[in-house]
RODO-2510 file (C-alpha; in nm, 4 decimals, decimal comma):
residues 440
     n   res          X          Y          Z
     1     x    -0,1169    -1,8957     1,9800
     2     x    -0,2584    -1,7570     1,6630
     3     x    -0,0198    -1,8195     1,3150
     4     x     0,1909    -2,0224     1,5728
     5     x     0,5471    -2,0946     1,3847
     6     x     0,4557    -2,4317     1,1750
     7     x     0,6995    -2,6600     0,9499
     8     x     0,8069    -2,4994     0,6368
     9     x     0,6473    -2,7190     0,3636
    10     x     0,9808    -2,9559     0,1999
    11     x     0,8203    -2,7690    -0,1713
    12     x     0,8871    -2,4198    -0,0225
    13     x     1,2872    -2,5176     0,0916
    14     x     1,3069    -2,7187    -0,2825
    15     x     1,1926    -2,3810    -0,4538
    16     x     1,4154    -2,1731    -0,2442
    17     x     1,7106    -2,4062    -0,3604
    18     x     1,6162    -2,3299    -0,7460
    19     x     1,7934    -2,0437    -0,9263
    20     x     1,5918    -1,8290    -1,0651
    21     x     1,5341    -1,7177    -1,4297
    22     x     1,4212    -1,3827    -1,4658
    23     x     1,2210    -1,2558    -1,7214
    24     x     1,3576    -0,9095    -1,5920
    25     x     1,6425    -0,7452    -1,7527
    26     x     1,9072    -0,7240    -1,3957
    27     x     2,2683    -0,5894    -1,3394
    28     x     2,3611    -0,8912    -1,0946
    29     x     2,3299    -0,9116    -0,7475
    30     x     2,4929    -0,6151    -0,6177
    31     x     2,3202    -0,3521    -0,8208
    32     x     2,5206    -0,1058    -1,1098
    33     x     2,5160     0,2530    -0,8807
    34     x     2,7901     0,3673    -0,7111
    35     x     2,7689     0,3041    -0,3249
    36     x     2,9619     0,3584    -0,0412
    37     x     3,0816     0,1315     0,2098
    38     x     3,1052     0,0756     0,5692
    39     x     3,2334    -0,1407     0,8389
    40     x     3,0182    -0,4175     0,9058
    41     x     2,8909    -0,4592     1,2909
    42     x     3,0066    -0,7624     1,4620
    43     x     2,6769    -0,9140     1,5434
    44     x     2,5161    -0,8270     1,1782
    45     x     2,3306    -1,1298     1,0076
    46     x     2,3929    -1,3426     0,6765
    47     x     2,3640    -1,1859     0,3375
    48     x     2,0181    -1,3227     0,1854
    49     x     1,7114    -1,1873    -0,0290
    50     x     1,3900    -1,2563     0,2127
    51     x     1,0486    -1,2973     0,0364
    52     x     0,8054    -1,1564     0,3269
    53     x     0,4314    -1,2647     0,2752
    54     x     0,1139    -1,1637     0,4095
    55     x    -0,1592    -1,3426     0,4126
    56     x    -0,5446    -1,3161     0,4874
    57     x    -0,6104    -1,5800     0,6525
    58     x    -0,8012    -1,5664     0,9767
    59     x    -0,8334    -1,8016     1,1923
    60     x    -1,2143    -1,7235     1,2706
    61     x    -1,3169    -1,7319     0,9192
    62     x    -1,3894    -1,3896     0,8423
    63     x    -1,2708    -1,4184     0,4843
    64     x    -1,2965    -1,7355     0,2682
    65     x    -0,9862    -1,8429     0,0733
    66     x    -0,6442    -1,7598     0,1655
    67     x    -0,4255    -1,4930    -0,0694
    68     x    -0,1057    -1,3026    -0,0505
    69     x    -0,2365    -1,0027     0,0922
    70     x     0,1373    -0,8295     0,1238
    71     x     0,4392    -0,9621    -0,0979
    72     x     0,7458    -0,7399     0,0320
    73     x     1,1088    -0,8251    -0,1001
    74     x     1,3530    -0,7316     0,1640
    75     x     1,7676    -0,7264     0,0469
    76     x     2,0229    -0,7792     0,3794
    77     x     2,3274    -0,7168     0,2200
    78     x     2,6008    -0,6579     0,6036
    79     x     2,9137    -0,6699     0,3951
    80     x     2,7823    -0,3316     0,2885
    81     x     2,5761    -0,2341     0,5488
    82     x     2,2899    -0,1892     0,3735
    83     x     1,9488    -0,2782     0,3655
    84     x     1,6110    -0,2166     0,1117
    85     x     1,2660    -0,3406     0,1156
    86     x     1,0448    -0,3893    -0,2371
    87     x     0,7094    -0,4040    -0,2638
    88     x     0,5296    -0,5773    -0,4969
    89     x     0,1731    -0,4835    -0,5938
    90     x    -0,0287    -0,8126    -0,5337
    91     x    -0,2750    -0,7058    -0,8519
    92     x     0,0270    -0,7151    -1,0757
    93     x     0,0174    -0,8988    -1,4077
    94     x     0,2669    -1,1695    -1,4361
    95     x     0,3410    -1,5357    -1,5879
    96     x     0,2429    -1,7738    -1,2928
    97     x     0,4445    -2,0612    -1,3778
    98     x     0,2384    -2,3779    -1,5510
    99     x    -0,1279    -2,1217    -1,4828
   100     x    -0,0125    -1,8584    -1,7645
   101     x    -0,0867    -1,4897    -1,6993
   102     x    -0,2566    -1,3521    -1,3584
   103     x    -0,2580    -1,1659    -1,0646
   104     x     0,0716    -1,2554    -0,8518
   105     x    -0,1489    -1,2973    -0,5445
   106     x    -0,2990    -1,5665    -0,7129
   107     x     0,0183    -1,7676    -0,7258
   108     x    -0,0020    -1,7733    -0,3359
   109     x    -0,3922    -1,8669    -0,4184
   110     x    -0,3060    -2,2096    -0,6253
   111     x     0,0074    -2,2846    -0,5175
   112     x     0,0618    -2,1373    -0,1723
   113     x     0,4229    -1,9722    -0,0523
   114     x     0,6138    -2,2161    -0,2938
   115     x     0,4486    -2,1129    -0,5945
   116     x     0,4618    -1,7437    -0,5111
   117     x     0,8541    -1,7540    -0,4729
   118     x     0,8819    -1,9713    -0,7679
   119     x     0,6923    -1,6999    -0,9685
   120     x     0,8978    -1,3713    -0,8010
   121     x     1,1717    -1,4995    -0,8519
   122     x     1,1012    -1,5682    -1,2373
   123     x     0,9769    -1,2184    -1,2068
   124     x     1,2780    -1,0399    -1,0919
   125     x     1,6008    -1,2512    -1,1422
   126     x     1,6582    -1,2593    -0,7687
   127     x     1,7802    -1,5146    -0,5979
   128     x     1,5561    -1,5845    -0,2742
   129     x     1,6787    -1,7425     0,0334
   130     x     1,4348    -1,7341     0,2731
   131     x     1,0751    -1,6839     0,3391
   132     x     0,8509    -1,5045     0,6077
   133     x     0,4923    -1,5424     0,5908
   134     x     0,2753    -1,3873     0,8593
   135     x    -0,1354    -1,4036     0,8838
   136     x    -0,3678    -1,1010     1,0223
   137     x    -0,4146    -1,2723     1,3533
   138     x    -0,0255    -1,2721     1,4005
   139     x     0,0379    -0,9404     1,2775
   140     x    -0,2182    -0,8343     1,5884
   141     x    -0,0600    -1,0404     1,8266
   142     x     0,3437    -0,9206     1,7407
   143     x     0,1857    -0,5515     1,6797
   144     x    -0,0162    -0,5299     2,0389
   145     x     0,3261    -0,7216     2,1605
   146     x     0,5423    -0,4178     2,1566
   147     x     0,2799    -0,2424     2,2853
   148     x     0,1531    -0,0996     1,9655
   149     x     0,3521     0,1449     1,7247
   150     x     0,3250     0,5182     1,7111
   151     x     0,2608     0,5890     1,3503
   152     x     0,1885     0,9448     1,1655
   153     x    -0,1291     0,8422     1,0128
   154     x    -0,1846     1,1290     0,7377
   155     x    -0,5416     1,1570     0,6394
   156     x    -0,8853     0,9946     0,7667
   157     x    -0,9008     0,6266     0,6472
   158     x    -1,2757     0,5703     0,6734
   159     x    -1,4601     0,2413     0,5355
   160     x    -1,8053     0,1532     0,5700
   161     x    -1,9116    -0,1146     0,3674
   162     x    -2,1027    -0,4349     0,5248
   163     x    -1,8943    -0,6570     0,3125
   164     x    -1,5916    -0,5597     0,5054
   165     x    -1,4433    -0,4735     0,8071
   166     x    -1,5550    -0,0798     0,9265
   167     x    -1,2359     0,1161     0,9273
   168     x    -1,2731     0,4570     1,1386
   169     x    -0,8986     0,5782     1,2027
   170     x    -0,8396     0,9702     1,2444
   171     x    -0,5435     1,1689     1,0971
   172     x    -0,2615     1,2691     1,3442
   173     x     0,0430     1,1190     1,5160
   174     x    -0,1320     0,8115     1,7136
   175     x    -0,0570     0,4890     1,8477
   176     x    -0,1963     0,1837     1,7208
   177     x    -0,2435    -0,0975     1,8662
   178     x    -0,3426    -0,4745     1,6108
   179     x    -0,6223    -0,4197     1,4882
   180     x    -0,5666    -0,0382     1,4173
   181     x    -0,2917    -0,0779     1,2601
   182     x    -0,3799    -0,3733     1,0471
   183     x    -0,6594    -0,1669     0,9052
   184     x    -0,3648     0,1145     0,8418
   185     x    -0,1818    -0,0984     0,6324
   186     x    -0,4577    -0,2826     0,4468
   187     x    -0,6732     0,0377     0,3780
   188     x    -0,7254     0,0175    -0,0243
   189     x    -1,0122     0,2496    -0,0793
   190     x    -0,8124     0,5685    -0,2052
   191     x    -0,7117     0,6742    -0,5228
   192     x    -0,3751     0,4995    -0,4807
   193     x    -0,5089     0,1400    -0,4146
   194     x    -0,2716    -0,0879    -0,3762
   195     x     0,0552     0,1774    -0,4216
   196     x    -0,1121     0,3860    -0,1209
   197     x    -0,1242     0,0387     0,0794
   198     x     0,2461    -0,0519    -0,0440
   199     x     0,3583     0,2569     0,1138
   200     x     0,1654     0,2600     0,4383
   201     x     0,3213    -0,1040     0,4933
   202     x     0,6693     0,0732     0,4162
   203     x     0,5911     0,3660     0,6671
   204     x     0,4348     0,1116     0,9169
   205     x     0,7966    -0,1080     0,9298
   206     x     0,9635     0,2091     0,9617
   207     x     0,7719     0,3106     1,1998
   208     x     0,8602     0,0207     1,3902
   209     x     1,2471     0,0478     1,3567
   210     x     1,2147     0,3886     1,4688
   211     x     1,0495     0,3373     1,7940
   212     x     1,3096     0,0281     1,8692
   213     x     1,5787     0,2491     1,8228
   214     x     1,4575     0,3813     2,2170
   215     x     1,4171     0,0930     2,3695
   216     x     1,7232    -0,1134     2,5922
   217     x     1,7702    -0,3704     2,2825
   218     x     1,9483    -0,6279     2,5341
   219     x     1,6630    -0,6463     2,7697
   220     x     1,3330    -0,5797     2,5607
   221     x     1,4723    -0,7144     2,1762
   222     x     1,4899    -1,0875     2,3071
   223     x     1,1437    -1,1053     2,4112
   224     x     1,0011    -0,9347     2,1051
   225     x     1,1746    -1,1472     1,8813
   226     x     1,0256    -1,4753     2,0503
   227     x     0,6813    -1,2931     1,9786
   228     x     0,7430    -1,2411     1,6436
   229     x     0,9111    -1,6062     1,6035
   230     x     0,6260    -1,7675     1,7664
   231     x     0,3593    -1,6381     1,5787
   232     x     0,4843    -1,6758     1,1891
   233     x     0,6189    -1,9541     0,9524
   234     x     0,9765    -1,9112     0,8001
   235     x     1,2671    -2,0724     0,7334
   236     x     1,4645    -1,8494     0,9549
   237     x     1,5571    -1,9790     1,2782
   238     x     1,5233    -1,7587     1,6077
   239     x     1,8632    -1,6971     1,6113
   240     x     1,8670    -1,5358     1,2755
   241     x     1,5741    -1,3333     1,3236
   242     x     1,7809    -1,1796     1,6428
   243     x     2,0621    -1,0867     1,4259
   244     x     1,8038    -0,9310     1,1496
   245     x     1,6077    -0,7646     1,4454
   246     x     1,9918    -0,6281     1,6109
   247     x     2,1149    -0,5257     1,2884
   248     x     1,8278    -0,3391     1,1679
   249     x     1,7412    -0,1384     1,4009
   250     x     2,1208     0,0040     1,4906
   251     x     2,1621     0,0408     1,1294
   252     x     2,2286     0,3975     1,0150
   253     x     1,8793     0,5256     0,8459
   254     x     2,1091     0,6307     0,5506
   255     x     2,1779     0,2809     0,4312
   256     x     1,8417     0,1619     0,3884
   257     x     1,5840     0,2094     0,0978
   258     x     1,2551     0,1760     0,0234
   259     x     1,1217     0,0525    -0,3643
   260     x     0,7909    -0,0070    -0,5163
   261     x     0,7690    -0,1015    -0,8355
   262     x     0,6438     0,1054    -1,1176
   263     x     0,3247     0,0802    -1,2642
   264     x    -0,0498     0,1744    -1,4396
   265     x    -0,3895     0,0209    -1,3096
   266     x    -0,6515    -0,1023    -1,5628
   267     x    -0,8900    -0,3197    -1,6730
   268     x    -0,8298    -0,6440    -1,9524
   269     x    -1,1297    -0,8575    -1,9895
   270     x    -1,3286    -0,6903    -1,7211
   271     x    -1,0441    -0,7798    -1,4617
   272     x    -0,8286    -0,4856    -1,2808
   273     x    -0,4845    -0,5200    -1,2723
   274     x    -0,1381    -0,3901    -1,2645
   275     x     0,0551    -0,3514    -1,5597
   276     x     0,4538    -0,3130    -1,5150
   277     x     0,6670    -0,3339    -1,8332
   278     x     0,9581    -0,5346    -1,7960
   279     x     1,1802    -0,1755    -1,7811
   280     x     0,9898    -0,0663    -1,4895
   281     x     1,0676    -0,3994    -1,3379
   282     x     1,4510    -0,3767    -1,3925
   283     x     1,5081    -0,0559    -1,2790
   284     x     1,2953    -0,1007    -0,9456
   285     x     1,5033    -0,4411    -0,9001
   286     x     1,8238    -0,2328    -0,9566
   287     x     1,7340     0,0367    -0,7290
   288     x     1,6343    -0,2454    -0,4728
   289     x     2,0050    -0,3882    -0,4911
   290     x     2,2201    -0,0880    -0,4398
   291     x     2,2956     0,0766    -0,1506
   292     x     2,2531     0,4654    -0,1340
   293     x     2,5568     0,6821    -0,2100
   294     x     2,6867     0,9079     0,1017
   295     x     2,4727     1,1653     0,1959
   296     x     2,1272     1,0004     0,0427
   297     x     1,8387     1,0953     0,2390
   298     x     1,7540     0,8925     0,5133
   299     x     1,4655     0,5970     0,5025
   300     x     1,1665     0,7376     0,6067
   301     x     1,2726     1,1126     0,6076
   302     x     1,1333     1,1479     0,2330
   303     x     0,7980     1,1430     0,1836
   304     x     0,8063     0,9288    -0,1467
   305     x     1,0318     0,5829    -0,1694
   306     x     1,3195     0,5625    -0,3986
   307     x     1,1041     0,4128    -0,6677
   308     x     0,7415     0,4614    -0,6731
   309     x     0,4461     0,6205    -0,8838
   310     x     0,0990     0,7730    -0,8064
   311     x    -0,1312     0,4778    -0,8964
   312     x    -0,3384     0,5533    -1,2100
   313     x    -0,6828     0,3929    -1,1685
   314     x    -0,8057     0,4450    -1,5234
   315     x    -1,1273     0,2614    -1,6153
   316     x    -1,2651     0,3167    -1,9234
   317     x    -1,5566     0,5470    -1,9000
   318     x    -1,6203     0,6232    -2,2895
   319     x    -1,9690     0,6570    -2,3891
   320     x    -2,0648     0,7544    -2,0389
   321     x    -2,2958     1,0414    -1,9398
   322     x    -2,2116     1,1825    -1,5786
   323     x    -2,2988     1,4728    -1,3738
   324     x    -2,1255     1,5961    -1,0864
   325     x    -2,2043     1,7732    -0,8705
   326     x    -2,0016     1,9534    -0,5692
   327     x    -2,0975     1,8703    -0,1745
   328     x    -1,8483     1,9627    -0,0094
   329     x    -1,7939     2,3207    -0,0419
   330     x    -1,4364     2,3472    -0,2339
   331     x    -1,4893     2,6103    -0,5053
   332     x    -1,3764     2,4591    -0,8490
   333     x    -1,3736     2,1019    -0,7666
   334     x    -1,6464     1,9399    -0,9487
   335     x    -1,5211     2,1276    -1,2441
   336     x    -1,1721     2,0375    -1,1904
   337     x    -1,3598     1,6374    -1,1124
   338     x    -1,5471     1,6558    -1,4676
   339     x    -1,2159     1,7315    -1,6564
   340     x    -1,0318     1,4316    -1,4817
   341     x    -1,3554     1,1887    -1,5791
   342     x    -1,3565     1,3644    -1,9137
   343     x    -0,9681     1,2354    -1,9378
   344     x    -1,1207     0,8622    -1,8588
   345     x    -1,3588     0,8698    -2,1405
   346     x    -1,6872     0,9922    -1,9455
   347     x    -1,9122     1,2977    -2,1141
   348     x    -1,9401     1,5646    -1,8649
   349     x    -2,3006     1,6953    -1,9280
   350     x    -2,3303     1,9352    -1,5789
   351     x    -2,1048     2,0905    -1,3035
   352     x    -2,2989     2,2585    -1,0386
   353     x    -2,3604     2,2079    -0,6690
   354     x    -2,5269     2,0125    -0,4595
   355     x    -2,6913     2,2467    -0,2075
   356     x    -2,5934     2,0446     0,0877
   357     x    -2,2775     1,8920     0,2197
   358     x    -2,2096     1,5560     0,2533
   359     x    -1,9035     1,4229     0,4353
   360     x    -1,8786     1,0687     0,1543
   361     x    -1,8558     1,1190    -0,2118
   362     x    -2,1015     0,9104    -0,3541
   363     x    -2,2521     0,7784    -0,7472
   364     x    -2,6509     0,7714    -0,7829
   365     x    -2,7764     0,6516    -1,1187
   366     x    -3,1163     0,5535    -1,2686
   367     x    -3,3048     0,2581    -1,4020
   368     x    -3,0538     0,0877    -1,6447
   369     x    -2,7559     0,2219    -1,5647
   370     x    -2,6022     0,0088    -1,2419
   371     x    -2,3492    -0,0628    -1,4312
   372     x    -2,2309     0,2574    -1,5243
   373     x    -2,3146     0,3653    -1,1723
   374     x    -2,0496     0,0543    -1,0510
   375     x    -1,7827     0,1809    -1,2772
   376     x    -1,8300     0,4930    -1,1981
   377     x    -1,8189     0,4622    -0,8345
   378     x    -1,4441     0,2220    -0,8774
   379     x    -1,3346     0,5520    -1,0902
   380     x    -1,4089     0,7351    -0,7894
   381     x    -1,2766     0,4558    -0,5242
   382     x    -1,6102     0,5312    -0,3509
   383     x    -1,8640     0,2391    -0,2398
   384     x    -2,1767     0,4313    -0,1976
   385     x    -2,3458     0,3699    -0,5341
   386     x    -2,7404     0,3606    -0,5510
   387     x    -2,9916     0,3783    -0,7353
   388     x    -3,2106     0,6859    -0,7624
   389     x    -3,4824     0,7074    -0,9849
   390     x    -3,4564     1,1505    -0,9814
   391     x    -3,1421     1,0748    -1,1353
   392     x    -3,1725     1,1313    -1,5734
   393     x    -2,8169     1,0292    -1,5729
   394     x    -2,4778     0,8681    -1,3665
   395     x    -2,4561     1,1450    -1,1134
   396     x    -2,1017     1,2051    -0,8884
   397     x    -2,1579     1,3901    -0,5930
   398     x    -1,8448     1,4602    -0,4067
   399     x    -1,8445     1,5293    -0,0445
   400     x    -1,5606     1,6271     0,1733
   401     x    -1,3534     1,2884     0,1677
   402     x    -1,3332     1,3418    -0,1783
   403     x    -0,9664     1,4163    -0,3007
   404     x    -0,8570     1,5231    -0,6883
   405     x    -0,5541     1,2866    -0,8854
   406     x    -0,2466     1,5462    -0,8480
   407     x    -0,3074     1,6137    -1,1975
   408     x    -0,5937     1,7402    -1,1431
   409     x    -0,5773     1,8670    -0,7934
   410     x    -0,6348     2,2108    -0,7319
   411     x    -0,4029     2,4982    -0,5311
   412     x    -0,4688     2,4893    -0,1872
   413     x    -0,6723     2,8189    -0,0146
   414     x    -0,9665     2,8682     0,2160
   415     x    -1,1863     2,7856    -0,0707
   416     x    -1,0548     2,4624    -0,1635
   417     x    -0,9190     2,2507     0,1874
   418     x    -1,1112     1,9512     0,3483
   419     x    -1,4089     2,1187     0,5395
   420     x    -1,4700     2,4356     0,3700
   421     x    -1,8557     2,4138     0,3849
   422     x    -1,8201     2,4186     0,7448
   423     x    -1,5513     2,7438     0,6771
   424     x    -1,8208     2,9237     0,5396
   425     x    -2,1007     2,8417     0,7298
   426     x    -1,9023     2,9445     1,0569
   427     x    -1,8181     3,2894     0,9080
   428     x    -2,2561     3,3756     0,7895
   429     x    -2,3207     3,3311     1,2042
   430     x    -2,0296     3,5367     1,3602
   431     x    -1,9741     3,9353     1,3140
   432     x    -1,6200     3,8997     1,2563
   433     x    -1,4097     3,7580     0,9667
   434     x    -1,3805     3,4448     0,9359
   435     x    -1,0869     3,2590     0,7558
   436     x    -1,0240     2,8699     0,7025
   437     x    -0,6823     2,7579     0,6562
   438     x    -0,4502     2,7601     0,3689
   439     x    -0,3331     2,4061     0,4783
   440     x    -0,4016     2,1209     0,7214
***
């Protein structure tokens, strides 16, 4: 079977017996908010700190080299009854220890699993106990085992790119089976990058709690948890992963949080990362070890985790000419769009429209200027960029998948939701009034 459970390498269980030390500022292991307690179930689990990874390997070669494509911290703390999950972005900018300053996912990339706990734990202070690491191929498999998961997917996630894989999934409440939902909770191509992902992966296991809660645990929980034990490498044994898998999902949706950590997107030496200060780091680690007061809100009723930001993607666009121009029908939004590129730097020389709609946002520039083209196009999380020789200048023309920073983003009306064109070319060919929406 695909990702079937192997032998935990003897460097991952010496790295796991190594206490950490933190280059993060923490208040212990129990957090410094007040919390309230409850009565722990009989069959609950050990305490422990479980470093989840996700990896992109695939068994039929589809992508070359193997990274941590997911890095999720998850707290079990049953003497409280309470239970969190942190994600980490895998672009942040940290000390890998003995390869100086990188990515984190490149820790995984050098040094596999052990190297990646070695380094989160020097990140956070936290004292890991256990490891999970699970591949695409087994995230299908466990995913399609239960029959798929019923998710709230809430916007088109659309990718068409041949250097990837296409990714056509619709808004609406859906179920999806592997593969659908392995492109929800790898989809990257939004203004949120990795934070958007973070929290999709959040919503997914959620999402997944949620629907066990119906099911008759006795009879249908066993076999699932074989599944899942069969198919990823951890130093958990299939007895513990029962007791996680009983626990959880009879655990009251009050007690458990959700944390990403803090932080800005941007370039240093022409490479993108994540930059967290060690603050940010702290307090997401803090809010990651202590359990909600009575009465929070329960996980996954909120539509924002305890801890989280709206990614910045700021490349620096100074010097840059760009026009923009509007496809898609929204009255205001390429002006609105030239005074968020104007904020990265860029020299808004025209606003105007396009005079037809388009459905992508795209960049077009002329001879000698791919490169501003390229960096406009990341700006814009868009990979149509090509070269038109019409062009005097980087042009930005945004179609209807097109969506403003909240900064930025303009009130919603008739005039300004996703398919307005269409709005107004319904109501030139009818003899009635015609109005679109305030909100979808």
């Amino acid at each position: 079977m695909a990702g079937a459970n192997k032998r935990v390498p003897d460097e991952v269980r010496a790295v796991l017996d190594d206490k950490p030390r933190s280059t993060a500022t923490t208040t212990g292991v129990t957090g410094s908010r007040p919390e309230s307690t409850t009565t722990t179930v009989p069959e609950s689990p050990s305490a422990m700190h479980l470093l989840v990874l996700g990896s992109d390997y695939r068994e039929d070669g589809e992508e070359g080299g193997s990274r941590s494509d997911t890095i999720i911290l998850v707290n079990i703390d049953p003497d409280r009854d309470f239970f969190s999950v942190m994600s980490i972005p895998r672009d942040l900018r940290v000390e890998v220890p003995g390869h100086g300053f990188n990515k984190i996912n490149y820790a995984y990339a050098v040094g596999g699993p052990a190297l990646t706990i070695k380094t989160v734990k020097q990140l956070t202070g936290i004292d890991i106990n256990h490891y999970l690491e699970v591949d695409f191929n087994a995230f299908r498999d466990i995913t399609d085992s239960m029959g798929g998961v019923y998710v709230d997917v809430d916007k088109r996630y659309y990718q068409d790119n041949p250097r990837y894989e296409l990714i056509k999934l619709p808004p609406g409440y859906r179920l999806l089976d592997g593969d659908t939902a392995l492109d929800y909770v790898r989809y990257r191509r939004d203004k949120n990058l990795d934070f958007g992902r973070m929290e999709r992966q959040q919503v997914f296991l959620t999402a997944v709690r949620e629907q066990a809660m119906g099911w008759d645990l006795a009879f249908k929980l066993p076999r699932l948890v074989n599944a899942l034990f069969s198919n990823v490498t951890t130093t958990l044994s299939a007895n513990d992963v029962l007791k996680l898998a009983w626990w959880g999902v009879r655990l009251d949706g009050g007690k458990m949080r959700r944390v990403t950590i803090v932080g800005d997107a941007r370039e240093q030496d022409g490479v993108s990362y994540v930059f967290v200060s060690k603050q940010g780091i702290a307090e997401a680690v803090d809010d990651f070890l202590t359990a909600p007061s009575a009465g929070a809100p329960v996980a996954g009723e909120s539509s924002a985790p305890t801890s989280t930001t709206q990614l910045r993607t700021a490349p620096d666009l100074r010097g840059m000419k760009v026009d923009v121009l509007n496809a898609n029908g929204r009255a205001g939004e390429a002006a609105a769009a030239g005074r968020w590129l104007s904020s990265l730097g860029a020299e808004v020389v025209t606003v105007g429209n396009a005079g037809t709609s388009v459905d992508r946002t795209s960049v077009e520039y002329p001879s000698g200027k791919a490169d501003e083209g390229e960096l406009a196009a990341r700006a814009l999380q868009t990979d149509l960029c090509d070269w038109n020789s019409d062009r005097p200048r980087v042009t930005v023309v945004l179609g209807d998948d097109f969506a403003l920073p909240s900064d930025y983003a303009l009130p919603p009306g008739p005039d300004t939701i996703s398919g307005a064109g269409g709005w107004k070319k319904i109501a030139q060919t009818v003899p009635f009034a015609v109005r679109g929406p305030a909100y979808i």
